[in-house]
C-alpha positions in Angstrom: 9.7 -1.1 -2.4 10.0 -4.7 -0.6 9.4 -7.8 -2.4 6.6 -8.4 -0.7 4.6 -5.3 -1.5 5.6 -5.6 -5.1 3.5 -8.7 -4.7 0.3 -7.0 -3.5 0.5 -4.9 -6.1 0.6 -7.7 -8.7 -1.6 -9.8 -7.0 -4.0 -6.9 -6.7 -3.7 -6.3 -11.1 -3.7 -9.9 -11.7 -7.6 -10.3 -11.9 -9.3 -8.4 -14.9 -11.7 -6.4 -13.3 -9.2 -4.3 -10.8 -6.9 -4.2 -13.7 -9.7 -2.6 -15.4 -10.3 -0.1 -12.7 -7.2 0.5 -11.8 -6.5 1.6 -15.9 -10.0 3.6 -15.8 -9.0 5.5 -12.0 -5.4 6.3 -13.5 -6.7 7.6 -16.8 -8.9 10.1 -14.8 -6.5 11.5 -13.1 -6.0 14.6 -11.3 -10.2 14.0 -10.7 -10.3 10.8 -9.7 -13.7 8.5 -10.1 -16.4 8.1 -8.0 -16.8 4.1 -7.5 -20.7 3.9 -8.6 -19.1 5.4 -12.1 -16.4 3.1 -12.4 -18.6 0.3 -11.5 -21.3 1.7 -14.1 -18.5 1.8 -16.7 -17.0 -1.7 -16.2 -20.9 -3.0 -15.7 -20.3 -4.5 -12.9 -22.6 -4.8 -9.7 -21.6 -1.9 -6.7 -21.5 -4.4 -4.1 -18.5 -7.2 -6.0 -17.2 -3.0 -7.2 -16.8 -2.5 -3.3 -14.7 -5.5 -2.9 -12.2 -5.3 -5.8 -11.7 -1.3 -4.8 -11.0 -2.6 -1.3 -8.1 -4.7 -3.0 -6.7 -2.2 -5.0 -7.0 0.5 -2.0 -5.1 -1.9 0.6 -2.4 -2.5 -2.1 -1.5 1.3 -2.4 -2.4 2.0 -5.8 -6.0 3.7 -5.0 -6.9 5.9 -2.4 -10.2 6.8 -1.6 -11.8 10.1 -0.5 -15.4 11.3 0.4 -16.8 14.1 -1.8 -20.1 14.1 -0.1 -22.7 11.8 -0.6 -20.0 10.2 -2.9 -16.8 8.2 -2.2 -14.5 9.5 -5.4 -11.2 6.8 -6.1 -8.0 8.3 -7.4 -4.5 6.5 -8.1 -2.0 6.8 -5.8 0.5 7.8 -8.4 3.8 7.5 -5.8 3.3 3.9 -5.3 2.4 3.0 -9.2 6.3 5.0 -9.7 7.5 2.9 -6.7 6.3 -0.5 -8.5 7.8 0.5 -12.0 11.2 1.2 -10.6 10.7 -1.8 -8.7 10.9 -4.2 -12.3 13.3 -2.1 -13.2 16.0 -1.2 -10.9 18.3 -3.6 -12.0 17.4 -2.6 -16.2 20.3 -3.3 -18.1 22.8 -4.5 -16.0 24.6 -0.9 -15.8 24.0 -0.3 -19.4 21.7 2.7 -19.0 21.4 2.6 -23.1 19.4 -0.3 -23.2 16.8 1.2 -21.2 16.1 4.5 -23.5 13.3 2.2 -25.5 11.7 1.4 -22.1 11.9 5.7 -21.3 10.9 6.7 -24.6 7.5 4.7 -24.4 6.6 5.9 -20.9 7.7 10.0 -21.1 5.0 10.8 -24.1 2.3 9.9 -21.7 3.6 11.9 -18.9 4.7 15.2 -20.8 4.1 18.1 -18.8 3.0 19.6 -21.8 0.2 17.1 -22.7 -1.0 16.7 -18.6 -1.8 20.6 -19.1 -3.9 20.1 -22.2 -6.0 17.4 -20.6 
């Protein structure tokens, strides 16, 4: 990932609301949301909904796709990997040891095991 689209993706998270709907998309996952349920859910109008979906969708964390009359949002899960080994590529300054905290936090919510009981 380039600088520069590390910085759409935090300018895209920096405002409340798409950090909220990005958190509520991801945490749906492998189903996805449809954007009148995340707007519902965050209680916010469809139409300012529309516009911070837009944001998060040309950032590359959300992709959108039509499931009839319904336009269902889903996170692009490549590109949230991309931006985490983005901050971390340089972790530790070759000391991989340092980073087994940062690993430890992130693998319990990614278990295999756990995705299957879901």
């Amino acid at each position: 990932m380039e600088s520069y689209q590390a910085l759409d993706v935090f300018t895209a998270l920096s405002q409340a609301t798409r950090l909220d709907a990005f958190k509520l998309i991801i945490s749906h996952e492998p189903d996805g949301m449809a954007a009148g349920d995340i707007a519902r859910q965050l209680e916010v109008p469809q139409n300012t909904m529309s516009t911070h979906l837009a944001i998060l969708t040309r950032a590359g964390l959300i992709q959108a796709d039509r499931q009839g009359r319904s336009i269902v949002y889903r996170a692009v899960l490549d590109q949230v990997r991309a931006i985490a080994n983005y901050l971390v590529q340089d972790c530790c300054g070759g000391r991989p040891e340092l980073c087994d905290p940062l690993i430890a936090d992130i693998t319990p919510c990614c278990s295999p095991k756990e995705a299957h009981h879901v």
